[in-house]
N, C-alpha and C positions, 0 to 999 in steps of 0.2 A: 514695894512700889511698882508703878504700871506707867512706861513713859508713854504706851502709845504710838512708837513709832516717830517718837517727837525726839530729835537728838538734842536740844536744849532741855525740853524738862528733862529727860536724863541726868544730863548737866546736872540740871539743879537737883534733882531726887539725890544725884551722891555727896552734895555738897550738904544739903539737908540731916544725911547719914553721918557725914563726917563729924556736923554740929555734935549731935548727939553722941559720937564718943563711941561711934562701934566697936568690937572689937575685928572681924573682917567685912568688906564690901566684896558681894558677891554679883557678879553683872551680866547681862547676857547684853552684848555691843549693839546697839541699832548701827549702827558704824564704826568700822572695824578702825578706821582712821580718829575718827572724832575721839572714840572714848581715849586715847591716851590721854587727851589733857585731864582728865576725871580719876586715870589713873596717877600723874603727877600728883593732883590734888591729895590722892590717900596716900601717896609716898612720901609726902610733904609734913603730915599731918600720922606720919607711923602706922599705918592701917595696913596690912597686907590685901592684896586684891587676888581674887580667884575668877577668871573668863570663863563665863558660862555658853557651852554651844558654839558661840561663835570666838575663836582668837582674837588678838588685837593683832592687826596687820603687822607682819613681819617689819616693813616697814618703816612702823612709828616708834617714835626715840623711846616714849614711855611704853613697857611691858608691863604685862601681870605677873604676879609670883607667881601664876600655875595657871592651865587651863585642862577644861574637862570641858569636851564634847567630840561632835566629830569633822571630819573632812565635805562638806556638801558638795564639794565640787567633786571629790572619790566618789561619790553616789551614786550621779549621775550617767557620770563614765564607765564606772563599771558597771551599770546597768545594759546603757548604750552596747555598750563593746560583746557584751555576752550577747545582746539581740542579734548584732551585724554578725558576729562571730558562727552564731547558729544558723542566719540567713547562708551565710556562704557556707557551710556545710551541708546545708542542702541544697545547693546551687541555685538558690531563689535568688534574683536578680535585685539590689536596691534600690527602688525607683525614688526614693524622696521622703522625707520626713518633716511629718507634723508633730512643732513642740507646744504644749499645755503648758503656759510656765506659770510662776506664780505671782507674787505681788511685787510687782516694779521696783517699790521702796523697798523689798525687802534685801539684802544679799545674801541671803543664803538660797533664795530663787535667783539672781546673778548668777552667782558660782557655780550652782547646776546646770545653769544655760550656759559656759564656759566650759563645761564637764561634757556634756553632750557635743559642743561644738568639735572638742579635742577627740570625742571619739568618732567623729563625722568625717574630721577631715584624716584622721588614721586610716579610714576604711574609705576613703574618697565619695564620701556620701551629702548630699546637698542638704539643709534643713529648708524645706517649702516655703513658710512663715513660723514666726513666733505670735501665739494667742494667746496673753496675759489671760489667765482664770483667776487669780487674783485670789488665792486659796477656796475659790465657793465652786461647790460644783455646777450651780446655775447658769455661774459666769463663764464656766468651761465649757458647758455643752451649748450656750449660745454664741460662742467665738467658735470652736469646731464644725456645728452644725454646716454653717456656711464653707468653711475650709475644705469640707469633705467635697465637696459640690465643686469648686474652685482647681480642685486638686483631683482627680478621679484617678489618677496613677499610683498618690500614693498607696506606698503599703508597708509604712512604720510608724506607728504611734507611739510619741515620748510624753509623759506629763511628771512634772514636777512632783508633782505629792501625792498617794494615796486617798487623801483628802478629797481629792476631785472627780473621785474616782467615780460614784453613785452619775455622776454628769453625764463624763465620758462612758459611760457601759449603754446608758440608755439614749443615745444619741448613735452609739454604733449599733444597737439594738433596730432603730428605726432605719436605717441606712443599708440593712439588710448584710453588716458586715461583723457580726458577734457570733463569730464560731472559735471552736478550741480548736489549737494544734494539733494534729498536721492536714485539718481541713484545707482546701483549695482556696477558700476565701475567707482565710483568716488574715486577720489585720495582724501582725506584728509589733507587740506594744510591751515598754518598757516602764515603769516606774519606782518610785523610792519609798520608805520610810515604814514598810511591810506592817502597815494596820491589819485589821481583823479582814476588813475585804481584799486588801491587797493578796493575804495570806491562802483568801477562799479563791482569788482567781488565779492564784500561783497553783493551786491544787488543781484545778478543774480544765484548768490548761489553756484561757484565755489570757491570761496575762504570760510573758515568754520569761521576764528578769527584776527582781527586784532586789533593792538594796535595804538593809536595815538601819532604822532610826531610834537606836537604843534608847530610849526616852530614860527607863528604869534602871539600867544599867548605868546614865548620866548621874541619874539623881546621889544615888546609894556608894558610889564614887567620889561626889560632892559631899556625902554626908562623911565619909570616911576621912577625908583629906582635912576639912574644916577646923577638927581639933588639933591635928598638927599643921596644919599654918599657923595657929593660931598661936601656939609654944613657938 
């Protein structure tokens, strides 16, 4: 099933599931809060539940039997932290940072904006603005474009996902500011989730930090666990 981003069909996709008699309900949360009641629902109804990617909030009364994914907010941060980390090793001063973040609804773009913010203010570092890209890289390099102009001191760039990345490259490309480390006027930029271009600008030395978003290590984890929940 596909909620969408919708946390009642959610709702009803696992109520749906349950009709039918599954044997486990596997879910990845559009909110971390809401799906307990969906998790009651399968505890109710003897179904063991497995959280996919995102936890159910520490928080909420009703848990999963097990979750497999990762930390979003560890992401970010230790993204963040290895950039500031390497600035002050070079004695490069931190003037400000622009965050790329991603879809508003989503939280696991929240959490990275939390993650970033915790390493901001560990390193007494200010975030400029936040410019929802909204996972498209269209939408990133037309929220940036302008920021960069707005902003002329900065010199750290955070974005939420790899995803966005093709946006932001070509927007600092025009800006006369895409050079690798330890150029003079290199931008300072951090990201997550180490796709295939993240990984080329990790090599090439325009990007300084990224964090991994084990996609396939999630899965083959979920497939191993699956039959023992299910005993």
């Amino acid at each position: 099933t596909a909620a969408d981003m919708d946390v009642v069909k959610q709702a009803s996709d696992v109520k749906d599931l349950i009709s039918r008699e599954v044997d486990i309900v596997l879910v990845f949360p559009i909110d971390s809060k809401a799906i307990s009641a969906s998790v009651k629902d399968c505890k109710d109804a003897g179904i063991p539940v497995m959280s996919f990617l995102r936890q159910v909030h520490t928080d909420a009364k009703y848990q999963a039997d097990i979750f497999v994914g990762i930390d979003a907010k560890w992401q970010q941060y230790s993204s963040a932290k290895t950039v500031f980390e390497k600035m002050n090793k070079d004695n490069v001063p931190i003037k400000g940072v622009l965050w790329v973040s991603g879809d508003l609804r989503d939280e696991n773009s929240r959490l990275r904006g939390i993650g970033l913010k915790e390493a901001a203010d560990e390193f007494g570092v200010k975030i400029l603005q936040d410019l929802p890209g909204n996972w498209d890289p269209q939408q990133a390099a037309e929220k940036l474009a302008p920021a960069l102009k707005a902003y002329p001191d900065a010199n750290v760039l955070a974005i939420a996902s790899d995803v966005m990345m093709s946006g932001v490259v070509q927007v600092l490309k025009d800006a006369d500011m895409w050079y690798p480390y330890p150029h003079p006027k290199h931008m300072f930029f951090s990201s997550v989730d180490v796709l295939a271009i993240g990984e080329e600008m990790l090599r090439k030395k325009y990007l300084d930090a990224n964090t991994l978003f084990d996609v396939t290590g999630m899965c083959k984890k979920a497939i191993e666990l699956i039959p023992k929940l299910a005993a």
